[in-house]
N, C-alpha and C positions, 0 to 999 in steps of 0.2 A: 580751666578753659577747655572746652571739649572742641576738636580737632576733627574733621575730613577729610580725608587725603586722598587725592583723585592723581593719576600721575596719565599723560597720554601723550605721544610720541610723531611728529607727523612729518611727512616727507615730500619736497616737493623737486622732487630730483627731476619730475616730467616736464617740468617749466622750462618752455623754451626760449624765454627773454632772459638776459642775464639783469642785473640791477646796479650797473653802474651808474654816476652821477658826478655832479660838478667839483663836488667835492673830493673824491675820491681821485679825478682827474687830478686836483693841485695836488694832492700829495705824489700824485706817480713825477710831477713833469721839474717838482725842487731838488736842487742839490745842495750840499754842504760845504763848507771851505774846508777842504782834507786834502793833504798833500804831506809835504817832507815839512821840517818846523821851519827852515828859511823861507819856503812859499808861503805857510800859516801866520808865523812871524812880521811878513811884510802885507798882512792884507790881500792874499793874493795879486798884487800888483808888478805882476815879472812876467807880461806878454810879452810887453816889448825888452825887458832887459836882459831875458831868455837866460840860457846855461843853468838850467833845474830841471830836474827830467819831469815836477809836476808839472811843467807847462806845455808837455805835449799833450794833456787832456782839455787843455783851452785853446794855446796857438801852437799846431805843430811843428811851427818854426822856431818855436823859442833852445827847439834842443840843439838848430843847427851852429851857433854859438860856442860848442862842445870842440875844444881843442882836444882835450884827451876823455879817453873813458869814463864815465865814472858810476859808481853802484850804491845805492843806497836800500834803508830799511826801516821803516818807523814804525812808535809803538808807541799809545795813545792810553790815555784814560778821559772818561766822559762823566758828566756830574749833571743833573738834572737840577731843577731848581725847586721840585716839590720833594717831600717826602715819596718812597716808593707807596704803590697803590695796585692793588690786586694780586698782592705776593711779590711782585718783583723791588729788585733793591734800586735806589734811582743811582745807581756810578755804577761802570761797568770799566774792564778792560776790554781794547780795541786793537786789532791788528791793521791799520792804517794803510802802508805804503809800503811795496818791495820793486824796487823798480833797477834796470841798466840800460845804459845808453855806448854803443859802441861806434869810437868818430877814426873816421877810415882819412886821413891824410889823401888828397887826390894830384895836388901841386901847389908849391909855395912861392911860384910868382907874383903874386899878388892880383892878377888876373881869370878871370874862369873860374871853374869848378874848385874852389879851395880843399872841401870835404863834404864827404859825405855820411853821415852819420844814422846810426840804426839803432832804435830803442823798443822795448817792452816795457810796460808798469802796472802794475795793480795797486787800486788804489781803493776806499769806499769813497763811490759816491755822496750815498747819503745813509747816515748813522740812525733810526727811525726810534733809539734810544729814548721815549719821554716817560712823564708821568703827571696826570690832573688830578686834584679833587677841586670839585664847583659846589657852593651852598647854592642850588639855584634861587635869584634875587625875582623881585616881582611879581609874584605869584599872587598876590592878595587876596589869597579864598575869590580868587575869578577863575584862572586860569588851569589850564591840567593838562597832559600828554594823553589821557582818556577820550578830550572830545576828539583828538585828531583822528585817534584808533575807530573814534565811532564813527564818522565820516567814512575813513574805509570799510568797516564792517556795512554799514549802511549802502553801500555804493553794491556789495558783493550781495546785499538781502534784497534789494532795489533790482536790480539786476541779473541775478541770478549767475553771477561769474563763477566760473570755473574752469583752473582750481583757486579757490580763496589765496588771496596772500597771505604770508606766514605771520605777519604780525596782525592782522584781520583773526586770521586763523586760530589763533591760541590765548587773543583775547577775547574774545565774542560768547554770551552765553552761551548752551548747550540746548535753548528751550527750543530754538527750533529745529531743532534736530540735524543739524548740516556740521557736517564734519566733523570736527572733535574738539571745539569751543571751550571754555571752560571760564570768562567770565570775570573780567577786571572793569568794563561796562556794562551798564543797565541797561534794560529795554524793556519795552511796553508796547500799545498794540502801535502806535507808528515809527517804530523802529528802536536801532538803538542811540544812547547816549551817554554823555559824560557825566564826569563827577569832578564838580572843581576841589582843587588843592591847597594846603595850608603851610605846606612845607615839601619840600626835594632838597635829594644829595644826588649827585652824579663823580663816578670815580674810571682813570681812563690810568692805563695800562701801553705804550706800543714798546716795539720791539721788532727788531731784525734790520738788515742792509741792503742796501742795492750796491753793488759789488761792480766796478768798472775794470777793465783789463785794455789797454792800448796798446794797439801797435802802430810802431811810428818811423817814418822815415825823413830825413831833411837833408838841405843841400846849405853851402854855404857858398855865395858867388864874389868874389872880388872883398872878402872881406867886407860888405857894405849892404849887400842884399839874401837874404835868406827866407826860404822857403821849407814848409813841409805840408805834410798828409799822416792822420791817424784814421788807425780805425777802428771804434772801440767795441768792445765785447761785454754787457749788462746780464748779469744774474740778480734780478729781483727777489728779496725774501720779505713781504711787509707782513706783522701781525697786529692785531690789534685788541684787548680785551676792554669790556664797559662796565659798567653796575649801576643804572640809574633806578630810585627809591622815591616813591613819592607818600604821603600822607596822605588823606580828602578830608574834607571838612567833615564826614558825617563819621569819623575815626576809621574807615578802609585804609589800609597799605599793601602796596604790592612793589615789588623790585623786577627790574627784568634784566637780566645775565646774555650779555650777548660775546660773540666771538666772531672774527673774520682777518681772514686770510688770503694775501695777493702775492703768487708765486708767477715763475716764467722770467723769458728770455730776451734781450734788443739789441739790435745796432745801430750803429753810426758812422758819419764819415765827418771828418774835422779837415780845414784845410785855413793854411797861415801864410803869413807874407809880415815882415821885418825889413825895413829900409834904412841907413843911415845915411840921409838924402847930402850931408855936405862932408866931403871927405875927411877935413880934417877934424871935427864935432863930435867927439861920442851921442851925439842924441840921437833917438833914436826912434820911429813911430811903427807903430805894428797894428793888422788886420786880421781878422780872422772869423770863419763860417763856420756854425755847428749846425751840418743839416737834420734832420726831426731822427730822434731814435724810436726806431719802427720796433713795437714789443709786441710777444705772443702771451699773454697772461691767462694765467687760470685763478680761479675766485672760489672760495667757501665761506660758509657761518653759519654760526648757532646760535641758539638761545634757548633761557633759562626762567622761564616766569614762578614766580610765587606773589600769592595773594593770602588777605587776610579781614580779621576786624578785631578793633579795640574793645567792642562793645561785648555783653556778654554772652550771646550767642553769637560767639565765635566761627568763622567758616575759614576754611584753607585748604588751598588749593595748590597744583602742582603742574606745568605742562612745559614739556619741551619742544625743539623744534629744530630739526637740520636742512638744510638745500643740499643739493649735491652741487658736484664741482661742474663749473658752466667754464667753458674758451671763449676768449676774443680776440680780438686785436684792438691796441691804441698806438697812437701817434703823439708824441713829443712835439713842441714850435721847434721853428727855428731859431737859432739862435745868433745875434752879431755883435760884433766884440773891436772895438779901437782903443788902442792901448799908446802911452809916448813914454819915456824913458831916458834917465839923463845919468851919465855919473860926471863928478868931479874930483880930480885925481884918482888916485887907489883911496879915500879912505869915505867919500860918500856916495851912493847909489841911491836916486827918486824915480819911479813908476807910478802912474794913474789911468785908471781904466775906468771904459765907458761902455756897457752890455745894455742889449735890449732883447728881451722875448715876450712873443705876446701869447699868453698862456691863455687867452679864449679862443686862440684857433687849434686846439689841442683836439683831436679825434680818435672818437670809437670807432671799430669796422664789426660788423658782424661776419661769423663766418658761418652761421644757420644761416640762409637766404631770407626765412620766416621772420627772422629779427631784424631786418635791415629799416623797416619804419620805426621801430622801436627805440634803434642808436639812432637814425634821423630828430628824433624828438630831443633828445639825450645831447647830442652835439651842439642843438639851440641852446637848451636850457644849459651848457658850459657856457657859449659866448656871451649870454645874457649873464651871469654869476662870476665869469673871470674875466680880468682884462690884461694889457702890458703890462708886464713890471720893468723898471727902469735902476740897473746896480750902478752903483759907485763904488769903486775901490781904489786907495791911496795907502802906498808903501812906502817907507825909508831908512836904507841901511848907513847904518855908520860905523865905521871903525876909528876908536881910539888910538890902537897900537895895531900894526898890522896882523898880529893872529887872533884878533879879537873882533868881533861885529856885536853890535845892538839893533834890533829891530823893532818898527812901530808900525801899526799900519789901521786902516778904520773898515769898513762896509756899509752903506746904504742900500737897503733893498726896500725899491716900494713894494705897497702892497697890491699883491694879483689878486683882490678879492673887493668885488664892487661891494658898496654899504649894507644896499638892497637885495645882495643875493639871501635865499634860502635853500634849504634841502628839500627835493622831491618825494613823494615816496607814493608808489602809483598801489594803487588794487591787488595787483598780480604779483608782488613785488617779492621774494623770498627775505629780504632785510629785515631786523625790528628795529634796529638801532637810529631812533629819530633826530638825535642830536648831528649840529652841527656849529662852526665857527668863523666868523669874517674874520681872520687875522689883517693885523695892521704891517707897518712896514717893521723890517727888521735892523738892526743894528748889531755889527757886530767892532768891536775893538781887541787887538792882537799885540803881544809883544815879545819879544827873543830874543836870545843870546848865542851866539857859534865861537867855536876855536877853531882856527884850519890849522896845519901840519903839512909836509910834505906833499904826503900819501893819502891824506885824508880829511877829514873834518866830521865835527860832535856838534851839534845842534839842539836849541830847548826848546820851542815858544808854549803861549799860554792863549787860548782866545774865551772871549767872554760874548755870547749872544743873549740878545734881549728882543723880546716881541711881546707887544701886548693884540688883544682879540675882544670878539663880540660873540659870545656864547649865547646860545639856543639848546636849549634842551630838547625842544618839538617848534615845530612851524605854528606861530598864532601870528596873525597880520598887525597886532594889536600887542602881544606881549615885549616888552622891553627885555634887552637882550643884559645877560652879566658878566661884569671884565672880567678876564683871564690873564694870565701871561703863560709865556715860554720863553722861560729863563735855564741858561746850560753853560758849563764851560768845558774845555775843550784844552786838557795837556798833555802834548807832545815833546819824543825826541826821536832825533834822526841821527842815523850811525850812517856814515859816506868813504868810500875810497873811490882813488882815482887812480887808473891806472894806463 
């Protein structure tokens, strides 16, 4: 098979729009259930029954609860549900949670100011840990990732834009002399076009954390009413690697290798209220605001095309493609949280919680001036593609014998992803990577086991998450979309002193 090897390099570091999208948004604005193994254990459902230092990153009040000190430290392993896929293994170890709370005794009247207590934690947020391979389904010798490319390329010969988009750009012939093309669409004298497909693979790769850090402080009034304030400190690390491969019916292939990258930094302010509204009743209900964490992110990616043919005049081809690193800013919802909580005696403890955020009011800012109509379009096309999600979470501990607990607890999360949403991907765009996915709602189920001691306490649990999705490979109004899942578990332990 005789072989051409054309290799060309192009950069569109000048591009002053960045290329964010709806998608991109719901991965910045999820979190994960990660805490110490008795808050993982119970479902996270311990706003209202507080004394866990992971609860100062939901209800800050939950630490005010904290009779004595206590310090904890946990250590996680992760399990994906697909085989690893672009080199990486799917189970990783995880450094979870290291967190102290220090409760300051103020008066033991039973009146006033009880204590007041001061906490730190780091915890991860969200573990970005997956792994996909997709057969893509429906393709019937109709459909192909080629026509969408031609469409752009078309728009940029049409128009004469510049600079080309990068995925315009490195796929587009070279015949008519503009830029550095190199041709995975056909074109003729009214432009260009596609080539329908008879088969694709598509294989995804992410990796890294978004890292939370709280600080926190709370009050305890009368034994009965408890308050706090956190405020949390976000270091985002997300990556992301792709491989989609497609076949054509006239025997062409080509794959295109992409990469990207969402680093930078956010804040937040959390604020909590704990009531146990009839004095003598342990029950208990609780409140609490997570206002939007304001991030400053920075963006990169690349990509990797090769083309080919079956047939026996062979052609192959080679082009790459980097952006440079673009700034923005995005905004996180709001988030609100009511939580109730019961024990009976020392040996059962129930929590359930009811969160709401609505992840289409999620926003970009620019901070080019030039780019402010750009995110204006970009922020529609979120609220149009995301909507509220609505959590359930239900916890219950039990003790047997008193240094022993068992834990069980569930998660409902709808889905933030209208049916109808799609990925955009404009002209100008520095992205290739066409794919995207409506995930559906998530479930997760959790269970554990602790010993306490004096001084301390050893904690296990195990959590299992399940989501299934509506996979696109490229945008066609017409193509049927093919199910996915994301499937992980999730096993922790927590080391505790109390002192």
């Amino acid at each position: 098979m005789k072989k051409i090897l054309i290799s060309s390099l192009v950069s569109l570091a000048a591009l002053s729009a960045s290329a964010q999208n709806a998608y991109d948004a719901g991965n910045l604005v999820q979190s994960d259930l990660i805490g110490t193994a008795r808050y993982v254990g119970m479902g996270g459902a311990l706003n209202a029954l507080g004394a866990d230092i992971s609860t100062m990153g939901s209800n800050p009040a939950g630490t005010g609860l904290f009779r004595k000190s206590d310090a904890s430290v946990t250590l996680a392993g992760v399990v994906t549900g697909e085989e690893g896929q672009r080199g990486y293994e799917r189970s990783r170890m995880s450094f979870d949670q290291a967190g102290v709370v220090f409760a300051f005794q103020i008066d033991n009247s039973g009146n006033g100011i009880q204590y007041i207590n001061f906490g730190v934690n780091y915890k991860k947020n969200r573990n970005f840990l997956g792994n996909n391979f997709v057969h893509v389904q429906h393709l019937d010798n109709t459909f192909s990732q080629t026509y969408q490319i031609a469409d752009l390329a078309n728009y940029n010969w049409n128009y004469s834009a510049d600079p080309w988009g990068l995925l315009a750009d490195i796929a587009a012939p070279k015949t008519q002399g503009v830029g550095t093309h190199d041709g995975i669409v056909g074109e003729d004298e009214k432009g260009y076009f596609g080539i329908s497909a008879q088969d694709a693979n598509y294989r995804r790769a992410t990796y890294g954390s978004n890292i939370e850090a709280d600080i926190n402080v709370s009050f305890n009034s009368s034994d009965r009413f408890y308050y706090g304030l956190s405020i949390g400190i976000y270091d985002m690390d997300y990556s992301r690697e792709s491989f989609y491969e497609e076949l054509g019916v006239d025997k062409y292939f080509y794959s295109f290798e992409n990469w990207y990258r969402t680093s930078g930094t956010g804040v937040d302010v959390k604020l909590g209220f704990i009531c146990r509204p009839i004095e003598e009743s342990p029950f208990r209900f609780g409140l609490s605001v997570n206002t939007p964490i304001w991030y400053s992110l920075t963006d990169a990616n690349g990509s990797y095309l090769e083309m080919g043919s079956q047939l026996d005049a062979a052609y192959f081809s080679c082009s790459s493609g980097e952006s440079g690193d673009y700034d923005y800013k995005f905004r996180t919802p709001w988030k609100l949280n009511a939580s109730l909580g019961h024990t009976i005696g020392n040996f059962l403890a129930i929590g359930a919680e009811y969160e709401y955020s609505d992840y289409g009011s999620s926003r970009y800012t620019a901070i080019n001036h030039s780019d402010k109509d750009y995110f204006r379009g970009v922020n529609e096309h979120v609220k149009k593609t995301l909507k509220g999600q609505h959590t359930l979470k239900l916890g219950v501990e039990y003790k047997p014998v008193e240094p022993f607990s068992i834990r069980l607890g569930y998660n409902y999360l709808s889905s933030a992803y209208k049916k109808d949403g799609y990925k955009t991907i404009l002209y100008y765009e520095p992205f290739t990577d066409t794919d995207f996915t409506n995930w559906g709602a998530t479930h997760r189920v959790t269970c554990g086991i602790g010993y306490r001691w004096k001084g301390g306490y050893a904690d296990l649990s195990y959590q299992y998450q399940t989501q299934k999705g509506d996979f696109y490979a490229f945008d066609d109004i017409d193509l049927k979309s093919t199910p996915i899942k994301n499937n992980r578990s999730h096993i922790m332990g927590t080391l505790g002193f109390r002192f």
